[in-house]
C-alpha positions as CSV (number, residue, x, y, z in Angstrom):
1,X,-53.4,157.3,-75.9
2,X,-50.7,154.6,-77.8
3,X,-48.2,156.4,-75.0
4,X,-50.0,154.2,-71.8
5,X,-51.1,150.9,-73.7
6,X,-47.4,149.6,-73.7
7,X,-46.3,150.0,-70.1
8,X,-49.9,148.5,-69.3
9,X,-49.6,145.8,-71.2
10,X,-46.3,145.0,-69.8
11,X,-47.8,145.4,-65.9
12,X,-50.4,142.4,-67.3
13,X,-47.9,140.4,-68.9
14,X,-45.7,140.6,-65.5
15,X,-49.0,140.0,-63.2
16,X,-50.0,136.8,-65.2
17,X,-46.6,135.4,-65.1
18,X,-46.2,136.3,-61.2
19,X,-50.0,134.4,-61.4
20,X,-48.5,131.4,-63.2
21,X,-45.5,130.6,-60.9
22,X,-47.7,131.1,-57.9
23,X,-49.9,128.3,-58.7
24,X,-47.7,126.2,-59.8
25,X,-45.9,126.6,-57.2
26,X,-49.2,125.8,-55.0
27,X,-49.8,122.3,-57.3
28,X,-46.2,121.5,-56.0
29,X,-47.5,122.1,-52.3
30,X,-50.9,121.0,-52.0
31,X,-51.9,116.7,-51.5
32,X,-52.9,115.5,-54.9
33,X,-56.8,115.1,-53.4
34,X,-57.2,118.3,-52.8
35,X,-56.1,119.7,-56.4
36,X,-58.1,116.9,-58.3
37,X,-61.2,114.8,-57.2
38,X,-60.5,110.7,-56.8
39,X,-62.4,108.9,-59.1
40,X,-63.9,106.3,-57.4
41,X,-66.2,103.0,-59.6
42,X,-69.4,101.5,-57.6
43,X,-70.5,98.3,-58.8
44,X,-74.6,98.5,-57.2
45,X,-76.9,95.3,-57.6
46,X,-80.0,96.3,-59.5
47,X,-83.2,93.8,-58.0
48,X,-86.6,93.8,-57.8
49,X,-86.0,92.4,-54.2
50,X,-86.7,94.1,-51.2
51,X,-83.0,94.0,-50.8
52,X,-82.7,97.1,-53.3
53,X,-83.6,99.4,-50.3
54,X,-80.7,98.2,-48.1
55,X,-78.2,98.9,-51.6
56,X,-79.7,102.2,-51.8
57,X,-79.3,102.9,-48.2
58,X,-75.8,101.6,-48.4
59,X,-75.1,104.1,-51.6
60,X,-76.6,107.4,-49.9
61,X,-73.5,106.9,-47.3
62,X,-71.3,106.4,-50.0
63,X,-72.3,109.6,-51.5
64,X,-71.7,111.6,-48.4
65,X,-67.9,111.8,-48.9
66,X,-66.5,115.0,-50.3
67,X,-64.1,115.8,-52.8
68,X,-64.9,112.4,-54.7
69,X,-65.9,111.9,-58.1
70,X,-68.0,108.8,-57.8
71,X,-69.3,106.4,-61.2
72,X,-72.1,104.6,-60.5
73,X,-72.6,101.1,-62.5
74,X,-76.3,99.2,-61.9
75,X,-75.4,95.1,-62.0
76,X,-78.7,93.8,-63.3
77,X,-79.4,90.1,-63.8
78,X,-78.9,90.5,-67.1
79,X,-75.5,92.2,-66.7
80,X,-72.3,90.4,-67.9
81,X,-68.7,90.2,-66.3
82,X,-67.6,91.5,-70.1
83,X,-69.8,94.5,-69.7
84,X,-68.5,95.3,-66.2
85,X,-64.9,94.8,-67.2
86,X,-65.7,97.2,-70.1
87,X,-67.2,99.9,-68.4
88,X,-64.4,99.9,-65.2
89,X,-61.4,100.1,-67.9
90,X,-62.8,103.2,-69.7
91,X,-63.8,104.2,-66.5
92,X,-60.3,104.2,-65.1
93,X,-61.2,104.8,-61.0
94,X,-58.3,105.1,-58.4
95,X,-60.6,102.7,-56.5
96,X,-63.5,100.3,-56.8
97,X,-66.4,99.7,-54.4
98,X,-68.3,96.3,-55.1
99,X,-71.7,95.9,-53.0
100,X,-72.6,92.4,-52.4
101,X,-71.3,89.1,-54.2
102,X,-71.7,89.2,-58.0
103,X,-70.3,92.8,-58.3
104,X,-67.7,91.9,-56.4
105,X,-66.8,88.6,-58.8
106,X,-67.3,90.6,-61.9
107,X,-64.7,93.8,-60.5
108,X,-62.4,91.2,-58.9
109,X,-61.6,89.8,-62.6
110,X,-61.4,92.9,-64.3
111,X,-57.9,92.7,-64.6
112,X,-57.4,96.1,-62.9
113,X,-54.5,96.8,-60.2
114,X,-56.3,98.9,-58.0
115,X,-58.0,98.9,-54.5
116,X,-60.8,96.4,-54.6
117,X,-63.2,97.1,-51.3
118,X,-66.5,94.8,-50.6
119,X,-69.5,95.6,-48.8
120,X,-72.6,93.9,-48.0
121,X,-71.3,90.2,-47.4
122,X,-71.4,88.2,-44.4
123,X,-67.1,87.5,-44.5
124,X,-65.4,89.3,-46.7
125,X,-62.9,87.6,-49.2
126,X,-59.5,86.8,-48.0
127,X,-56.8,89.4,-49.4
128,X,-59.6,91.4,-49.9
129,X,-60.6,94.8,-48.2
130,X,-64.0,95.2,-47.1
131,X,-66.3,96.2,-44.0
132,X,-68.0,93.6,-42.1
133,X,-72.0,93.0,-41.8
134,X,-70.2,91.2,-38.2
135,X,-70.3,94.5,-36.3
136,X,-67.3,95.8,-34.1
137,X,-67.4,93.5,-31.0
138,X,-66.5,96.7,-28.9
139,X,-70.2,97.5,-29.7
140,X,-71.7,94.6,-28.5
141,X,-69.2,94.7,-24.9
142,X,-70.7,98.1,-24.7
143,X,-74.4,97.2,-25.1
144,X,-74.0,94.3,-23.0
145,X,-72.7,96.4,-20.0
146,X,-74.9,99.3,-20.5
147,X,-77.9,97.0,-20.8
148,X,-77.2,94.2,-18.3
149,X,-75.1,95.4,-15.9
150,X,-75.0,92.7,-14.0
151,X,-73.2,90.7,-16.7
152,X,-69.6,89.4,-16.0
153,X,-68.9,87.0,-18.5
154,X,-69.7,86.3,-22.2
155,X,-69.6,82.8,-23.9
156,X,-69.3,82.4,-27.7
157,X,-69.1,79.8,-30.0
158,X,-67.1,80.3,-32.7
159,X,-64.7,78.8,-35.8
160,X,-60.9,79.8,-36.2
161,X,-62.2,79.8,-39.8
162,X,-65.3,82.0,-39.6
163,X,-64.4,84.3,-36.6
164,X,-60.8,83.7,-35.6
165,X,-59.4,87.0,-37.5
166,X,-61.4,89.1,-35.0
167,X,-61.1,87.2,-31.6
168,X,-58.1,88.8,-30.3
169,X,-60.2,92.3,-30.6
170,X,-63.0,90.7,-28.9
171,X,-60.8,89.8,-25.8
172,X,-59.6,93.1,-25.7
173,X,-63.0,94.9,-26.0
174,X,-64.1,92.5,-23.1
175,X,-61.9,93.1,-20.9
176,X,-61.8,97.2,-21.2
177,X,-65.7,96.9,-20.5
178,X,-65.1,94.5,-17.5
179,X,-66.1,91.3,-19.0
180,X,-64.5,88.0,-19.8
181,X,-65.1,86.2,-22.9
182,X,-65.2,82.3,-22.8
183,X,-64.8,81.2,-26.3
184,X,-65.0,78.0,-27.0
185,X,-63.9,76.8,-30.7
186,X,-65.9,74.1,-32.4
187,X,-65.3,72.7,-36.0
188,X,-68.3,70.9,-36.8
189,X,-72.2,71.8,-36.3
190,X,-72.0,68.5,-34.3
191,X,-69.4,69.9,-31.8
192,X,-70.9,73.3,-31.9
193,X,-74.7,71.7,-30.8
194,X,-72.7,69.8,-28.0
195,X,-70.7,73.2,-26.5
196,X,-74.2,74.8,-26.9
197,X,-75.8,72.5,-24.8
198,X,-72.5,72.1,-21.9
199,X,-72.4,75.8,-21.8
200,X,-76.1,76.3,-21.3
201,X,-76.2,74.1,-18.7
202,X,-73.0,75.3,-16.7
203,X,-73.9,79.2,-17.3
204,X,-74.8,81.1,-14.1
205,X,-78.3,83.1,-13.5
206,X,-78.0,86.6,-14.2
207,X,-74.1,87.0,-14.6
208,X,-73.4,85.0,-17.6
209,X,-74.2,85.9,-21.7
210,X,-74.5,83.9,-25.1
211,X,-73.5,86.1,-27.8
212,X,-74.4,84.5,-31.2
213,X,-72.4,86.2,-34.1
214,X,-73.3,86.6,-37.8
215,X,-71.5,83.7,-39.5
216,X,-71.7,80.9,-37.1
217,X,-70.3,77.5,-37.5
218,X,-73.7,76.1,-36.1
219,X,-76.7,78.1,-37.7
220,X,-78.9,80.4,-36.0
221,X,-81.6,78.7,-37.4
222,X,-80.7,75.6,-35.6
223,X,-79.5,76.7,-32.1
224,X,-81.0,79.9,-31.4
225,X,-84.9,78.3,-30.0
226,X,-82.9,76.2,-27.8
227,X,-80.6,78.9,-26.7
228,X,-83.8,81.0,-26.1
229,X,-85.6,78.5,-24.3
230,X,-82.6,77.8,-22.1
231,X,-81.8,81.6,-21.2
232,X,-85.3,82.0,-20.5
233,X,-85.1,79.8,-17.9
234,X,-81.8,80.3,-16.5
235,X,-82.3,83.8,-16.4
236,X,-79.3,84.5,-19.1
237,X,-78.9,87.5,-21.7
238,X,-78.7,86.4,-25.4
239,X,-77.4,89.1,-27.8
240,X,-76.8,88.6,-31.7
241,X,-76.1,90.3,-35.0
242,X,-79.9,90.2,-36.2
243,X,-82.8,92.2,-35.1
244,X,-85.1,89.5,-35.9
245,X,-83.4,87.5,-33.1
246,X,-84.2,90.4,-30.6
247,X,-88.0,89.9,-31.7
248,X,-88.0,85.8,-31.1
249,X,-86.6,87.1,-27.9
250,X,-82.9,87.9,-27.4
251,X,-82.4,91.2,-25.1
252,X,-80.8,93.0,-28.1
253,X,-79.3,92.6,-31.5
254,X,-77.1,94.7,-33.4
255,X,-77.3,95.4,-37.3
256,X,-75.4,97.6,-39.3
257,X,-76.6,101.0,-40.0
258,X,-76.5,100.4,-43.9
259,X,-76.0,104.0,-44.5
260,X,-72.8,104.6,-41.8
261,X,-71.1,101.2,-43.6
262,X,-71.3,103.4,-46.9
263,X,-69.6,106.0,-45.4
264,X,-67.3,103.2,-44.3
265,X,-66.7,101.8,-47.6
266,X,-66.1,105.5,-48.8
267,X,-63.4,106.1,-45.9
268,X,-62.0,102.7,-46.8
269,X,-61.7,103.5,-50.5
270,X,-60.0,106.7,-50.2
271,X,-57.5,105.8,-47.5
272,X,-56.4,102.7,-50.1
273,X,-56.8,104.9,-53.2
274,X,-54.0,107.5,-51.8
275,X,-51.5,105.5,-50.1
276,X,-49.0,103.8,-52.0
277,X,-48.2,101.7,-48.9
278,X,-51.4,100.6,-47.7
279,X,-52.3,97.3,-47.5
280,X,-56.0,95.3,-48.3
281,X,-57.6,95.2,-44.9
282,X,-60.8,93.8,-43.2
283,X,-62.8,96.6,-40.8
284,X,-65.7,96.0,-38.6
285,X,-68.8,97.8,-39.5
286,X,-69.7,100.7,-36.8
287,X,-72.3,103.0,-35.1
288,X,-74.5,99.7,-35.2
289,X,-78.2,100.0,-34.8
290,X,-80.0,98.1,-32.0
291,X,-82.6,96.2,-31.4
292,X,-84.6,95.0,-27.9
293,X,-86.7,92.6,-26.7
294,X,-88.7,94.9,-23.4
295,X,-90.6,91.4,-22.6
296,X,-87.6,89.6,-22.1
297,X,-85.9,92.6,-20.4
298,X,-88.6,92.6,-17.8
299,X,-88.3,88.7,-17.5
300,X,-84.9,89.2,-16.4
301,X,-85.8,92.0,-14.0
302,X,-83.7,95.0,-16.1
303,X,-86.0,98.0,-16.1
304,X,-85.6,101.0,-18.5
305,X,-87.0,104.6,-18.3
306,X,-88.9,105.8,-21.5
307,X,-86.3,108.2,-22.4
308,X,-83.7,104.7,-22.8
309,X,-86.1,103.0,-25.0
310,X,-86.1,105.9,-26.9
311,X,-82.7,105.0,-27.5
312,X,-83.2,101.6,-29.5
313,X,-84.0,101.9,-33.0
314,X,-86.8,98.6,-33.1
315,X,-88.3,97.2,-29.8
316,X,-89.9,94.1,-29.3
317,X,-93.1,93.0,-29.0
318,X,-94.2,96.2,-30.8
319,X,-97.0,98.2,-28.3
């Protein structure tokens, strides 16, 4: 029996170092990402709000993405910048994901040079990446075709500050879904109140929309009744960022699907995590949910079959 252990031993020895070079040779080949998970830090509010739902939402699509290793930190009220700052260097992530403002003040001075990416804010930082609650304008030229065909052009007020990074995209999006965007720029709530009021009275019946962003320099709050009171009237399409315009009575609203703009954040975080040359950047959130007003589509003499109100996610009034 001592006669075979020796050459079998020997055949073992061989196949483990045949074994050995093989995968490292495979370590040298494969990407980084797919040998070893990328740590990735998420700094979640922790509320009693109602608001907790929409973080939660926001997290499940964050989750989704594969081949991640993803550290979860809860930023209570009681929760201090020292404590974050702690937890992210002992933590050591290739990237950080900060949901809404205070997270995103407490990870920003951590002290930490890696990927910073914001989510849940109305503008995001400047020099810092992030996805915006503003929505993809492509979305809304889309909509606005699909839903009131006989749309041509689109007015919006806007601020070079608040909206000027996205306006050249806007132009384009018009224009590939045959529409023409009139924006007219105002500085001041004062100027903004005045276009408001020019551009209601000079828009035509049927063929001309108001789109009303998210940040606005005149607030919804302020504009929007008149705006609604005017397009009712004038027979013109109002569309905005918020489905509770579409139920004061807008034709439709689009909001972000809180669960895709994790999935977002994710995408966003991984891209910046393994590329040594990418820069911070600034996307629009996608595959927006929608929201429509059926009285006001009826006023303005769109009908829609049941199967294409099947399609909205809220309608107003509720029947």
């Amino acid at each position: 029996m001592s006669r075979h252990c020796g050459p079998r031993i020997h055949r073992t020895r061989h196949f483990q170092g045949v074994l050995a070079r093989t995968l490292f040779l495979l370590a040298l080949l494969l990407p980084m990402e797919l040998l070893a998970a990328t740590r990735v830090a998420i700094l979640i509010p922790q509320t009693p709000s109602k608001a907790q739902a929409i973080y939660e939402e926001i997290y499940s699509g964050v989750m989704s993405a594969e081949g991640v290793e993803l550290l979860r930190f809860n930023v209570s009220a009681e929760t201090s910048a020292e404590q974050v700052h702690q937890w992210l260097h002992e933590s050591r992530p290739a990237a950080i994901i900060a949901i809404s403002k205070t997270p995103y003040e407490y990870a920003s001075t951590a002290g930490l040079n890696i990927p910073l990416i914001v989510g849940g804010l109305g503008t995001t930082p400047r020099g810092v990446s992030g996805v915006a609650l503003a929505g993809d304008p492509a979305e809304f030229f889309l909509n606005a075709r699909q839903i009131a065909p006989t749309v041509e052009r689109v007015y919006l007020v806007y601020n070079e500050s608040m909206n000027g990074w996205w306006l050249d995209d806007a132009h384009k999006s018009a224009a590939e879904n045959g529409l023409e965007l009139i924006a007219l720029e105002a500085d001041s709530v004062r100027k903004g109140a005045k276009i408001y009021k020019k551009m209601l009275k000079e828009a035509r019946k049927d063929k001309d929309a108001v789109w009303i962003p998210l940040v606005t320099v005149v607030p919804s709050k302020t504009v929007l009744p008149m705006v609604l009171r005017k397009a009712w009237d004038k027979h013109l399409v109002v569309f905005t960022n918020s489905p509770i315009h579409a139920k004061q009575g807008a034709l439709f609203s689009l909001y972000p699907d809180n669960a895709a703009m994790g999935a977002q954040l994710m995408e966003l975080a991984l891209e910046l995590a393994n590329s040594e040359e990418a820069k911070p950047r600034v996307v629009m959130a996608r595959n927006m949910k929608r929201a429509f007003n059926w009285r006001t589509a009826s006023h303005l003499g769109l009908k829609y079959t049941l199967d294409e109100e099947a399609g909205f996610d809220r309608i107003y009034p509720v029947q």
